[in-house]
N, C-alpha and C positions, 0 to 999 in steps of 0.2 A: 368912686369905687376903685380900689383897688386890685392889679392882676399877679400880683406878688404873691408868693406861695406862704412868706412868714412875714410874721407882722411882730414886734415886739412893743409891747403896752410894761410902762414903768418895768419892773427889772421880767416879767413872763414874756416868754416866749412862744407864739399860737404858730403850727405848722402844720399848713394843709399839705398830707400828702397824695401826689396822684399827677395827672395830667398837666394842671399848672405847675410845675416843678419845670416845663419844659420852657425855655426864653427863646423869645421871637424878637427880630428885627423887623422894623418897617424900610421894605425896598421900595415904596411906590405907596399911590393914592390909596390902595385896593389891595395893597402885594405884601405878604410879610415871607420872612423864611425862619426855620428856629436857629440860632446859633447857638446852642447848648442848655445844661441843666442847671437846677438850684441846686445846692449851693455848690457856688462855687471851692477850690479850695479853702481858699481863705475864710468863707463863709465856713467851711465843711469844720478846719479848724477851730473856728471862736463859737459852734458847736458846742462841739466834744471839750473846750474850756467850760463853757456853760453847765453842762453835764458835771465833770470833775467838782465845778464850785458847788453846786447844787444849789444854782439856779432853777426857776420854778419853768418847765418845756411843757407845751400841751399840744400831743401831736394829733391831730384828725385825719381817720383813714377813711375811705370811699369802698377804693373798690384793689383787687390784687389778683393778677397782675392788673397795672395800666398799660393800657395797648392803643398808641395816638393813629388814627389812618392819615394816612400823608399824599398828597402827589408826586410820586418821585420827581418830580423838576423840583419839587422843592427843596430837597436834598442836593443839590446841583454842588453847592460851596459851602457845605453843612461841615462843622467840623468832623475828625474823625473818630471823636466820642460818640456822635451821635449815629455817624457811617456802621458803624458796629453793632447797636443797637438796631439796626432796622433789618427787616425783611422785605426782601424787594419781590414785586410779582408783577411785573410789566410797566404800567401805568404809575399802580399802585403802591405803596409800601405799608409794614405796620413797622412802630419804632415802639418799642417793649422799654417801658420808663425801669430802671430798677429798684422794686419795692422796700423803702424805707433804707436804699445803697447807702447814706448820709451817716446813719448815725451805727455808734459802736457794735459787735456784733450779738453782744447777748443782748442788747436793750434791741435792735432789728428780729431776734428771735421773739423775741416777747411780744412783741409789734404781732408780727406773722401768727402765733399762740392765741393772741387776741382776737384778732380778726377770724381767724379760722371756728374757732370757740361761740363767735358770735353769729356767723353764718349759720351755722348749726341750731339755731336756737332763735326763737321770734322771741323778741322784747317781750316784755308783758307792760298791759293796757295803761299801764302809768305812765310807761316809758316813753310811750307816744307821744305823749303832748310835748316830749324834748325832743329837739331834732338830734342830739345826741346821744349815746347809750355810750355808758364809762366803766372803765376796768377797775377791779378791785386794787386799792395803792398797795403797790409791793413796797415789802418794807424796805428792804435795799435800798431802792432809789425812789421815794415817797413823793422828787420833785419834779419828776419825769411821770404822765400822764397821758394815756393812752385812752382815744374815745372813737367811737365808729358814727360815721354820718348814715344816718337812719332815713335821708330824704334821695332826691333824685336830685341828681347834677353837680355841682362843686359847689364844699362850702367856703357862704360869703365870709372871709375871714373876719371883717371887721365887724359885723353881729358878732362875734364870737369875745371880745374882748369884757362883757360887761361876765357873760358865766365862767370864763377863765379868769376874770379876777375875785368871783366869789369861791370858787373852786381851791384857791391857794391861800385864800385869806382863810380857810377852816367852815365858810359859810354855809347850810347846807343848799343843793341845788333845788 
């Protein structure tokens, strides 16, 4: 099992967004600390190339904001991406992921449009039996795919690989 936020399956691109976006180190048997977000630049970049080609992107959202609770020691040698991101309150902090920060900003408004859209509104009884609920393809960027996890917890990215490849190949779901 994988703790990667994306996974690319032949030329698609699945990306969970939310809490796993955050990278940990292991400092010890027991110990980890985060030292920063996905993607990184370079990831951020070959991105936003992805997008320009119109390559097929299937982004999965959770939940907005993501709010990680932390022990502030663990921030001790956190970078200062992440120092920024957090709110400290003694012991405690929260580190505020930013929602959908990665990708370009009308395709992040569209993200936020979607999600908000869907909150508001219970699936209906079909929809259930998918642990996904999917946005209508805009025609603009038809290869960029916006879907809401409909379950509790993070989804497992690699279930996700067989309905994001009938999802691009035209199949219906």
């Amino acid at each position: 099992m994988s703790n990667e936020p994306a996974l690319q399956t032949d030329d698609v691109l699945i990306v969970a967004e939310g809490a796993g976006r955050l990278t940990w180190h292991r400092t010890g048997p027991a110990r980890w600390r985060p030292v920063g977000l996905w993607p990184t630049r370079e990831q951020e970049a070959d991105v936003a190339a992805r997008v320009r080609r119109g390559a097929p992107l299937l982004v999965v959202l959770a939940e907005m904001p993501t709010v990680v609770p932390l022990l502030t020691e663990e921030l001790v040698d956190a970078p200062e991406e992440l120092l920024q991101l957090a709110e400290f309150t003694g012991y405690l902090c929260e580190l505020t992921i930013p929602f959908l920060g990665w990708l370009p900003s009308e395709l992040r408004e569209r993200g936020c449009r979607f999600i908000e859209t869907t909150r508001r509104r219970t699936p209906a009884p079909l929809t259930m039996h998918s642990p996904l609920q999917f946005e209508r393809a805009d025609p603009a960027t038809p290869h960029v795919v916006f879907a809401r996890w409909l379950r509790s917890g993070h989804p497992p990215i690699e279930d996700l690989v067989p309905m994001s490849t009938r999802l691009f190949s035209g199949e219906s779901l």
